[in-house]
OpenMM code with the backbone's topology and positions (N, CA, C; nanometers):
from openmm import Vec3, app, unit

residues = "UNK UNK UNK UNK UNK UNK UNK UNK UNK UNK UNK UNK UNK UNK UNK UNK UNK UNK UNK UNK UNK UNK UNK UNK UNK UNK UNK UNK UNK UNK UNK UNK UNK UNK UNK UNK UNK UNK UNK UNK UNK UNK UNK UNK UNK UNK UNK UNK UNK UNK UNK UNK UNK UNK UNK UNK UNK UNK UNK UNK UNK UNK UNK UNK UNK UNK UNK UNK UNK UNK UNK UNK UNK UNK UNK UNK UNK UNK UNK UNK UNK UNK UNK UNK UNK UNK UNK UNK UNK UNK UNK UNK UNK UNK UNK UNK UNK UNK UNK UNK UNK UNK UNK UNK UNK UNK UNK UNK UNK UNK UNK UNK UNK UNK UNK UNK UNK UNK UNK UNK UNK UNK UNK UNK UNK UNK UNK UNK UNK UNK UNK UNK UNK UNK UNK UNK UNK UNK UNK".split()
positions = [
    Vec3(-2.2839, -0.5299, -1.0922),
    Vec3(-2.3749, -0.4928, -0.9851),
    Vec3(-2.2940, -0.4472, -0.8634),
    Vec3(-2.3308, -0.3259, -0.7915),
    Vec3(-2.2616, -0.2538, -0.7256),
    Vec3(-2.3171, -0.3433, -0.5322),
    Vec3(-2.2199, -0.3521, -0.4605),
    Vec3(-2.2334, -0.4146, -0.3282),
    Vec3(-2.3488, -0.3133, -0.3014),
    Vec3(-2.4538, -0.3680, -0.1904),
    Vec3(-2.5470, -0.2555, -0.1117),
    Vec3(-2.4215, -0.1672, -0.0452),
    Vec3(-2.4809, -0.0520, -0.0337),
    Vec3(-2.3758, 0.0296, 0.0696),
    Vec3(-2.2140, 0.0506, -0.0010),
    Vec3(-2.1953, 0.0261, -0.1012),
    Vec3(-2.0707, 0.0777, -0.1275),
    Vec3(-2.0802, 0.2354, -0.1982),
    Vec3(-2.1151, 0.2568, -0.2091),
    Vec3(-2.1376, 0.4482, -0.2401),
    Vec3(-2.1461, 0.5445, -0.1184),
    Vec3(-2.2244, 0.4288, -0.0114),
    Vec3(-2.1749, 0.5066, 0.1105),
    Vec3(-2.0957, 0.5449, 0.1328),
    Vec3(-2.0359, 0.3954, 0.1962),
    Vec3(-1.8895, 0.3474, 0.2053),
    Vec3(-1.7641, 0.4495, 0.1884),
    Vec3(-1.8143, 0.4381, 0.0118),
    Vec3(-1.7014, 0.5032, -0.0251),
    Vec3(-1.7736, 0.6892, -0.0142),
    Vec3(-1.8778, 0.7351, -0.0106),
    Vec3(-1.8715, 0.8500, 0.0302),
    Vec3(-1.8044, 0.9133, 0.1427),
    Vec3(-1.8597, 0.8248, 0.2721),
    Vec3(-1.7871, 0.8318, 0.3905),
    Vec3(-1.6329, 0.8751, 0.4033),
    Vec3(-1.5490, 0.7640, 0.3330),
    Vec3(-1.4436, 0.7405, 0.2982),
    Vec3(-1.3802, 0.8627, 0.2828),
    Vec3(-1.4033, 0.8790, 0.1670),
    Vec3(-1.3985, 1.0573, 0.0935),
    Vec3(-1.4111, 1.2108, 0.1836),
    Vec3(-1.5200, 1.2079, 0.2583),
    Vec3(-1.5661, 1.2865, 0.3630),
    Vec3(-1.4904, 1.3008, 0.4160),
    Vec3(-1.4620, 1.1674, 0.5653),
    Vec3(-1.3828, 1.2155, 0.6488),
    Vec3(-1.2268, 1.1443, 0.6748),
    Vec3(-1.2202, 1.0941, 0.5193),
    Vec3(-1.0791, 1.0415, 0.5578),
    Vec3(-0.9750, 1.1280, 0.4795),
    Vec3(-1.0194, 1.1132, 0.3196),
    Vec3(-0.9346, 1.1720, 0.2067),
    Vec3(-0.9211, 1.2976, 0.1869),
    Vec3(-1.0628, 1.3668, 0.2029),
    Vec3(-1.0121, 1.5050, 0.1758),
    Vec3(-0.9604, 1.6014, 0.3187),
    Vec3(-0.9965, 1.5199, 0.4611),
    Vec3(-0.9220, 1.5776, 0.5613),
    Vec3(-0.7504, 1.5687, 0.5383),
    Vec3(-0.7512, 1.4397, 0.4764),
    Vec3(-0.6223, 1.4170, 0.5057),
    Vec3(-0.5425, 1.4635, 0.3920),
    Vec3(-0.6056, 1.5202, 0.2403),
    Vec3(-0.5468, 1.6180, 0.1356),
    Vec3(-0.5570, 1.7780, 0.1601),
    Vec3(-0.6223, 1.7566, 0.2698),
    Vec3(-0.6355, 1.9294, 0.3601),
    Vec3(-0.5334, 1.9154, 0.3737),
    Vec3(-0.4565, 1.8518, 0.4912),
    Vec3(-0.3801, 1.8623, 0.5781),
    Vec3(-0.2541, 1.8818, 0.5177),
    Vec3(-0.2149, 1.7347, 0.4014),
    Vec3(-0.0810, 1.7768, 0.3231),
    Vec3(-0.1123, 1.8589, 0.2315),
    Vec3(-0.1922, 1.9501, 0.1699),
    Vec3(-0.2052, 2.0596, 0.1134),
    Vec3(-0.1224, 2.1835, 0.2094),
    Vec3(-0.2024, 2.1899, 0.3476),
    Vec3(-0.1732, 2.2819, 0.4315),
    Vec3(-0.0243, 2.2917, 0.4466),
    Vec3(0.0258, 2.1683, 0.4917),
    Vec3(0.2017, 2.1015, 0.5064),
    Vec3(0.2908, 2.1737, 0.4133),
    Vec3(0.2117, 2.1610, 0.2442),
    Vec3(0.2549, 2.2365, 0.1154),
    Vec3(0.3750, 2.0638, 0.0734),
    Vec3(0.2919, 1.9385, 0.1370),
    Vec3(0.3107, 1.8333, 0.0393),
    Vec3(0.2565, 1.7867, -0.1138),
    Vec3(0.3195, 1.7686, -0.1967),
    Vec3(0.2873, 1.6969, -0.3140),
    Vec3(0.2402, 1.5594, -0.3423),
    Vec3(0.1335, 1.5537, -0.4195),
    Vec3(0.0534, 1.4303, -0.4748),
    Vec3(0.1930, 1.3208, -0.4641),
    Vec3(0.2933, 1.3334, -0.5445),
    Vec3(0.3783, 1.2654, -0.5384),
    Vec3(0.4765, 1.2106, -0.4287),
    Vec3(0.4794, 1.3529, -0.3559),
    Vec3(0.5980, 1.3178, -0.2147),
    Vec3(0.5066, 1.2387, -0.1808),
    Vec3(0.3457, 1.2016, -0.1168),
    Vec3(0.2704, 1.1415, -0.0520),
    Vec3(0.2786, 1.0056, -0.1012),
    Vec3(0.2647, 0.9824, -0.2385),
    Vec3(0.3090, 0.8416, -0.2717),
    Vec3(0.4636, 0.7862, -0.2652),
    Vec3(0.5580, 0.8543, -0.2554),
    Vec3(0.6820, 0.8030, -0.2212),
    Vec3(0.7009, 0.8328, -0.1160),
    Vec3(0.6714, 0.8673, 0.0091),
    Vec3(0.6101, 0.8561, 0.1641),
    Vec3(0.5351, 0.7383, 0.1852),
    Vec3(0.4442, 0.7094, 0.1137),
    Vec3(0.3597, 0.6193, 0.1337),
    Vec3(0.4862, 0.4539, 0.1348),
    Vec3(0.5654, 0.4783, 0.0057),
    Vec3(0.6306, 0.3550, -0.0173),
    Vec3(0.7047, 0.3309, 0.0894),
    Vec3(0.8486, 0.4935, 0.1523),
    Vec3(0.9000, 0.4391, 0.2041),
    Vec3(0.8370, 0.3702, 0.3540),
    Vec3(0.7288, 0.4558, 0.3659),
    Vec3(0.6986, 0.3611, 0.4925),
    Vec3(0.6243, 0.2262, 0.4575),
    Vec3(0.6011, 0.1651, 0.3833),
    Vec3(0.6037, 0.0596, 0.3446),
    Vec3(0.7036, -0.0386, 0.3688),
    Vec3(0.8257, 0.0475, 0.3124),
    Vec3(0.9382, -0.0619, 0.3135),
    Vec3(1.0086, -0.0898, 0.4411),
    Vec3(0.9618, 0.0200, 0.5365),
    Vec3(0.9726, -0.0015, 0.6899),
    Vec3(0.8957, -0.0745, 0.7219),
    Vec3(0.7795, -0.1355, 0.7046),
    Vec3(0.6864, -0.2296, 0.7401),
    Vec3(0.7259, -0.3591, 0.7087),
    Vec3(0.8010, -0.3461, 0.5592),
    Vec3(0.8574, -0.4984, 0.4963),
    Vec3(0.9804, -0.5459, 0.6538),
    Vec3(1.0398, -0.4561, 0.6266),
    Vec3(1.1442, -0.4514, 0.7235),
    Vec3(1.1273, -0.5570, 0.8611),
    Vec3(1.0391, -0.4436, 0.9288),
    Vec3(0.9457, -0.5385, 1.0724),
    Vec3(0.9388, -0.6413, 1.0176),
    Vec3(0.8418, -0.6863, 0.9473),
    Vec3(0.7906, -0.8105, 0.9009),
    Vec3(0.8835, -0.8941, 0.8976),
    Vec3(0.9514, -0.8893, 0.8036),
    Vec3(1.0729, -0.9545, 0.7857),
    Vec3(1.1562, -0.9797, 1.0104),
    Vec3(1.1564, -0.8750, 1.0092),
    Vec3(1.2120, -0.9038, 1.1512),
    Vec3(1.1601, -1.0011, 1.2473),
    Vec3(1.0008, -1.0404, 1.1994),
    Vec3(0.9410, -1.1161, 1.3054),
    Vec3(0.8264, -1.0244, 1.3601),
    Vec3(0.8026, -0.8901, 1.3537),
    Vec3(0.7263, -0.7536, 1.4128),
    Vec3(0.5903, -0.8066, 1.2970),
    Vec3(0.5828, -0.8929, 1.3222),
    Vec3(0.4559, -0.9111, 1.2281),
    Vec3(0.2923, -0.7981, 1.2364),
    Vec3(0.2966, -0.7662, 1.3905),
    Vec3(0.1406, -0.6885, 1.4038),
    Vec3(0.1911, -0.5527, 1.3879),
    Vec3(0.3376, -0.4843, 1.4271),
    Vec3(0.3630, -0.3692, 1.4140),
    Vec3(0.3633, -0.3585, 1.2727),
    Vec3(0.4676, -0.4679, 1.2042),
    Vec3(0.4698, -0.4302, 1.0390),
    Vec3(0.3484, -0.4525, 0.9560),
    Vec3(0.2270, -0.5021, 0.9739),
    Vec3(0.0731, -0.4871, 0.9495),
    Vec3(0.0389, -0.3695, 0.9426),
    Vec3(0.0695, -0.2939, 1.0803),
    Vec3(0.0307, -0.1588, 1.1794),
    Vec3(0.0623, -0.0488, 1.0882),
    Vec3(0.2262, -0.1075, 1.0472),
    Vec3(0.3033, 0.0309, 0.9658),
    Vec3(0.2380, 0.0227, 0.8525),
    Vec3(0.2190, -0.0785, 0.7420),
    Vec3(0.1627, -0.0933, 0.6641),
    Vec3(0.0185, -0.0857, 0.5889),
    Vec3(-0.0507, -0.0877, 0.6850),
    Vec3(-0.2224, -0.0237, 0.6808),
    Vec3(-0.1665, 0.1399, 0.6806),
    Vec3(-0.0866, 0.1511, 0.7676),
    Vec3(-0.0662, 0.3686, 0.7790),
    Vec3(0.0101, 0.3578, 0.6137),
    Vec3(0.0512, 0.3235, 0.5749),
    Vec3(0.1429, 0.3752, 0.4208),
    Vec3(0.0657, 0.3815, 0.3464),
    Vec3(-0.0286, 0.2585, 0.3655),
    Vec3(-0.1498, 0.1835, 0.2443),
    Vec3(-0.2509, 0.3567, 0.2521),
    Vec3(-0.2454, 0.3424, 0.3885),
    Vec3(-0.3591, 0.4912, 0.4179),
    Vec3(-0.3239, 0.5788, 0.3140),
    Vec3(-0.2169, 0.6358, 0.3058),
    Vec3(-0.1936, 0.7314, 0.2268),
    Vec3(-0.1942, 0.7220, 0.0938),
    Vec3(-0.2218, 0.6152, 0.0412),
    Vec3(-0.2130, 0.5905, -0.0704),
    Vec3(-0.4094, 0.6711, -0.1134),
    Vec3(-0.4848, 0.6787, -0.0209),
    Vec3(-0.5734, 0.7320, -0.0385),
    Vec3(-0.5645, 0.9122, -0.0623),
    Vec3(-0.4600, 0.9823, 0.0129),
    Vec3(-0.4705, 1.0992, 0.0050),
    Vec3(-0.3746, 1.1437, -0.1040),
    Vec3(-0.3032, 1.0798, -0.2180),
    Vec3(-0.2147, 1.1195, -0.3050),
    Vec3(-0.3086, 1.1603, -0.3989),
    Vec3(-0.4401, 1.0548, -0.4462),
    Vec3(-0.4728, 1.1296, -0.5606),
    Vec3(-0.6106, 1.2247, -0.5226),
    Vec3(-0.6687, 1.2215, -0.4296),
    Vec3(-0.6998, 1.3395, -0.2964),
    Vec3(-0.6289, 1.4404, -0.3029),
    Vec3(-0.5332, 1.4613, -0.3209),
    Vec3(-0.5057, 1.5723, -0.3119),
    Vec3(-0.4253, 1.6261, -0.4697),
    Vec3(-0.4248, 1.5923, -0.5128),
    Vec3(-0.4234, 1.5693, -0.6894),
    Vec3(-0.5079, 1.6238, -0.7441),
    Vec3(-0.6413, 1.6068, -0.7054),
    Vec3(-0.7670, 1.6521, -0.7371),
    Vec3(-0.8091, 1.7747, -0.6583),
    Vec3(-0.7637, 1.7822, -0.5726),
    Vec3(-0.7432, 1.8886, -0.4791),
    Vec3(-0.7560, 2.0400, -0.5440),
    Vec3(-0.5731, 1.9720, -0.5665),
    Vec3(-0.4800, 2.0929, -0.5777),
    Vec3(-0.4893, 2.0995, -0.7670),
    Vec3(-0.5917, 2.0498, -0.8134),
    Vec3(-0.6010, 2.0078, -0.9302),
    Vec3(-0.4766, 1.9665, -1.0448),
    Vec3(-0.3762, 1.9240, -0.9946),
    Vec3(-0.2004, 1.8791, -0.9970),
    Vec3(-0.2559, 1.7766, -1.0764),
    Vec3(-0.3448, 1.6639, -1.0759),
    Vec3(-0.3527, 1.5683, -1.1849),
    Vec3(-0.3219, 1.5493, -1.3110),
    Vec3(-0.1758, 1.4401, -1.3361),
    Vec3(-0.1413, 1.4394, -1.3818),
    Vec3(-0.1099, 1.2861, -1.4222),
    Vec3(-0.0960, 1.2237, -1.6014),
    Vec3(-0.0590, 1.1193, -1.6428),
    Vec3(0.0450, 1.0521, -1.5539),
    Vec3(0.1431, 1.1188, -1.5408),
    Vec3(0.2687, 1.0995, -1.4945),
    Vec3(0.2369, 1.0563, -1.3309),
    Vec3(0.1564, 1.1308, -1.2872),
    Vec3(0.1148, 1.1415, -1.1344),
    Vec3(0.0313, 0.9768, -1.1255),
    Vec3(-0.0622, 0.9383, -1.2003),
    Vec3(-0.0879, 0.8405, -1.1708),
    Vec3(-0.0378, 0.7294, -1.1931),
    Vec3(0.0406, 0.7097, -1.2974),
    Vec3(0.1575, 0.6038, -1.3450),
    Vec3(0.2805, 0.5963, -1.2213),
    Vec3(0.3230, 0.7130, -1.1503),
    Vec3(0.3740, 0.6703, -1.0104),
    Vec3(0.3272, 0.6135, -0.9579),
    Vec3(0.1782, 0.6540, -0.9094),
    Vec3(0.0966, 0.5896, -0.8202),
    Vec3(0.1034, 0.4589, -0.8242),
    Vec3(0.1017, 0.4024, -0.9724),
    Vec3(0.0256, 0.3083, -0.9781),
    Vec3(0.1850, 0.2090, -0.9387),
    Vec3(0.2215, 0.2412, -1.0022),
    Vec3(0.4242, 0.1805, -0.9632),
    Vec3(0.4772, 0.1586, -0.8275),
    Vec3(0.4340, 0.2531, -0.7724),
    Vec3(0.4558, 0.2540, -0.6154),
    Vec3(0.3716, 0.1784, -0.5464),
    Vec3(0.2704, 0.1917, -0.5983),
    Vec3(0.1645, 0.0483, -0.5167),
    Vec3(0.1889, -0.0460, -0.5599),
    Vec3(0.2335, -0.0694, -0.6498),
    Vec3(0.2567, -0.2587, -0.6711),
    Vec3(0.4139, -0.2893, -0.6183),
    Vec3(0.5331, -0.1297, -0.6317),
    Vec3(0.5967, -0.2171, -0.5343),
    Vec3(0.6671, -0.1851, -0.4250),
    Vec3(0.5064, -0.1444, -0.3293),
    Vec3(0.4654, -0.1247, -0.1895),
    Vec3(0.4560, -0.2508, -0.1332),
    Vec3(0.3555, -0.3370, -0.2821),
    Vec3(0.2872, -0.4498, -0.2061),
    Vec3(0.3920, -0.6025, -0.2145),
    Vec3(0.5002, -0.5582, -0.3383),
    Vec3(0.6289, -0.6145, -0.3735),
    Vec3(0.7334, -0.6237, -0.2348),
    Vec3(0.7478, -0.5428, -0.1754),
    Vec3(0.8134, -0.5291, -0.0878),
    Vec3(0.7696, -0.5771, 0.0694),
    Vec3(0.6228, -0.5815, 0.1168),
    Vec3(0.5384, -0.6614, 0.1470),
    Vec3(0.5861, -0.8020, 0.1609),
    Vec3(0.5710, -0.8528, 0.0298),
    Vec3(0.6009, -0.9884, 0.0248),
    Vec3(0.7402, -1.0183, 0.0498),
    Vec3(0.8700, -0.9746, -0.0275),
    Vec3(0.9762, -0.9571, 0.0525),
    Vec3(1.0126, -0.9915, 0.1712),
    Vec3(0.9500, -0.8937, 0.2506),
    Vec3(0.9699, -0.8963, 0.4047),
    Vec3(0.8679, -1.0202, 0.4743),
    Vec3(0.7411, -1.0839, 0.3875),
    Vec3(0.7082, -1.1930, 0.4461),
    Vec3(0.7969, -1.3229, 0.4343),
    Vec3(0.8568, -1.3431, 0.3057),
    Vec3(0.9385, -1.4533, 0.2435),
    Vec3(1.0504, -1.4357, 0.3385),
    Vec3(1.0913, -1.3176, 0.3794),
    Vec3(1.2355, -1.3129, 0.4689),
    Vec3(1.1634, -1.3962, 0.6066),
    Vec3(1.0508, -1.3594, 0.6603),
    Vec3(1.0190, -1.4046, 0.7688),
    Vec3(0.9917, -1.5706, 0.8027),
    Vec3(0.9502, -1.6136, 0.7019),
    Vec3(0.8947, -1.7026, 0.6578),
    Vec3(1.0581, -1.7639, 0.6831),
    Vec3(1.1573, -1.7347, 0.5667),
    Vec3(1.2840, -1.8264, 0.5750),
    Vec3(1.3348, -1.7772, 0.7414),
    Vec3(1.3625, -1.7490, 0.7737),
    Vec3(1.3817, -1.7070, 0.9238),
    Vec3(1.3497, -1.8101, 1.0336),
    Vec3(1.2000, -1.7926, 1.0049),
    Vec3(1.1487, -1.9350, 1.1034),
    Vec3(1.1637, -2.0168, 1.0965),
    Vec3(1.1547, -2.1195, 1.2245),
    Vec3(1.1862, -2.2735, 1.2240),
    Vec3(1.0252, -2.3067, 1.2045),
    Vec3(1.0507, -2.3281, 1.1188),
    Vec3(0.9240, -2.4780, 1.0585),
    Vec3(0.9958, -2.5407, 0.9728),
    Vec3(0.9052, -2.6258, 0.9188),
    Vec3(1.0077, -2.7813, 0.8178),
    Vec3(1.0008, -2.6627, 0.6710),
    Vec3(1.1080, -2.7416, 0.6091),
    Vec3(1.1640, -2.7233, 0.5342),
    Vec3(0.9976, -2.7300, 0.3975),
    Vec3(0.8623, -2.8072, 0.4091),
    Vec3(0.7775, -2.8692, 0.3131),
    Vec3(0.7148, -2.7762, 0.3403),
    Vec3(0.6971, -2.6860, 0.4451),
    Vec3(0.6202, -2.5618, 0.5173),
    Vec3(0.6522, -2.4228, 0.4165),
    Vec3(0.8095, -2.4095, 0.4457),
    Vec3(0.8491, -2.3246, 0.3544),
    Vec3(0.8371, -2.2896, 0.2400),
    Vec3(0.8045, -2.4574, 0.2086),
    Vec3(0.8329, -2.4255, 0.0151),
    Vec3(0.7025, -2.4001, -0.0254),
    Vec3(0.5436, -2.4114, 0.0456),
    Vec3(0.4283, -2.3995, 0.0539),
    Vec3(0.4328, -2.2798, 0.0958),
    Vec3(0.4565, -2.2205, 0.1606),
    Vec3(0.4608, -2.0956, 0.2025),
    Vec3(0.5446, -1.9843, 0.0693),
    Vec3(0.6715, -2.0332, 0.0204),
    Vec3(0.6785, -1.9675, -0.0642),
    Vec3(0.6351, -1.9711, -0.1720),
    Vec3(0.5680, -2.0622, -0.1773),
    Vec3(0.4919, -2.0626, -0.3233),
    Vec3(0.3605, -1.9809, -0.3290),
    Vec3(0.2666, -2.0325, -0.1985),
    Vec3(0.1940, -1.9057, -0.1861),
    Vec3(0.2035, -1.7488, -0.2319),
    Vec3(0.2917, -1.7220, -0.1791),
    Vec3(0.3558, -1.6040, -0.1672),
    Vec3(0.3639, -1.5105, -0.3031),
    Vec3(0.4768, -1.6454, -0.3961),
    Vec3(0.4957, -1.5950, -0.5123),
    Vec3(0.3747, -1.5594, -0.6225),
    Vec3(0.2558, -1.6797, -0.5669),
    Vec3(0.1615, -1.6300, -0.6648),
    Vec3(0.0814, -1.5316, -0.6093),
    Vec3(0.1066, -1.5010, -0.4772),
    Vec3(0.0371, -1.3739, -0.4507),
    Vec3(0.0675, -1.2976, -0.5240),
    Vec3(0.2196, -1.2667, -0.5388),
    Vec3(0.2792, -1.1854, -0.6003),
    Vec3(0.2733, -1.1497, -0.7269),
    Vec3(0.2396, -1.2536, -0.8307),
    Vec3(0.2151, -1.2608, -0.9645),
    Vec3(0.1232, -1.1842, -1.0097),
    Vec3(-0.0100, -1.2266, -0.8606),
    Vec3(-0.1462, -1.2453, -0.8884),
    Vec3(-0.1495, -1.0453, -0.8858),
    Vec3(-0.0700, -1.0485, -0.7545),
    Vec3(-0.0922, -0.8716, -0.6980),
    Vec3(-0.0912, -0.7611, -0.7841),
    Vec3(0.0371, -0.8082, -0.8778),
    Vec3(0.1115, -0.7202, -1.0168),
    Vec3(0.0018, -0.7437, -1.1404),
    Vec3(-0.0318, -0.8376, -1.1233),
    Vec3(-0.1002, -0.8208, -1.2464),
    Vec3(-0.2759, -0.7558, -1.2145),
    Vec3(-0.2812, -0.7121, -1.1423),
    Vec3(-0.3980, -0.5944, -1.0846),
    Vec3(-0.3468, -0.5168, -1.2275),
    Vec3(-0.2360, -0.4586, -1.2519),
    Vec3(-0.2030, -0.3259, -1.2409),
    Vec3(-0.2436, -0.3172, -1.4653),
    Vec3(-0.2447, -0.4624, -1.4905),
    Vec3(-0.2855, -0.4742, -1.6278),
    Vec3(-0.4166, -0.5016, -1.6658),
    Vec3(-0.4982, -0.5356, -1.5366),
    Vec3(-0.6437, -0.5105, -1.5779),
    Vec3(-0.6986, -0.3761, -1.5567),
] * unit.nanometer
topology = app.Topology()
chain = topology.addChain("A")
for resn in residues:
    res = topology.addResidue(resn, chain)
    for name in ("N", "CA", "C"):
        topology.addAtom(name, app.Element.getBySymbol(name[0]), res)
């Protein structure tokens, strides 16, 4: 059963987010692909912050990478470029977008002073986020 309002949602979405923004790297004369390995490395600049302590900037950077992860296959469909290969990146690069994510939280996490019983709760969290995140990619 589909949420009320998610066809909107996601029409909306589509309207004025994805295909403006597969205009645009169309126009640029970017690829489905450069956009997803754009997408990562600024990701891994976000892990980075994070890791540094930049917790709301590396959020900040990280919602903008995540963004683009909307206009890769946007513009795939576009430029009608859709391809096996094209989405098996995709799908690689998002899990370790969100791999790298965690990374830079676990760095932050060991960084800080809290107790030592904090940490190990914290990294355990973490890891099964991590388990939990990757294995998206097999259902």
């Amino acid at each position: 059963m589909a949420l009320p309002g998610r066809e909107q949602f996601r029409s909306a979405v589509l309207r004025y987010i994805e295909l403006p923004g597969a205009k645009f790297f169309k126009a640029i004369k970017f690829t489905p692909n450069g956009i997803t390995i754009l997408g990562f490395l600024i990701t891994v600049v976000s892990a980075y912050l994070v890791g540094a302590g930049w917790l709301l900037a590396g959020g900040i950077v990280f919602l903008f990478g995540g963004g683009l992860d909307l206009m890769d296959g946007a513009l795939a469909r576009l430029t009608g470029t859709s391809s096996p290969f094209g989405a098996l990146l995709d799908s690689v690069f998002d899990r370790l977008s969100e791999a790298a994510l965690f990374v830079g939280l676990g760095v932050y996490v060991m960084r800080d002073d809290i107790s030592e019983d904090r940490q190990i709760f914290f990294i355990t969290v973490l890891l099964l986020a991590l388990i939990f995140s990757q294995g998206v990619s097999y259902l």
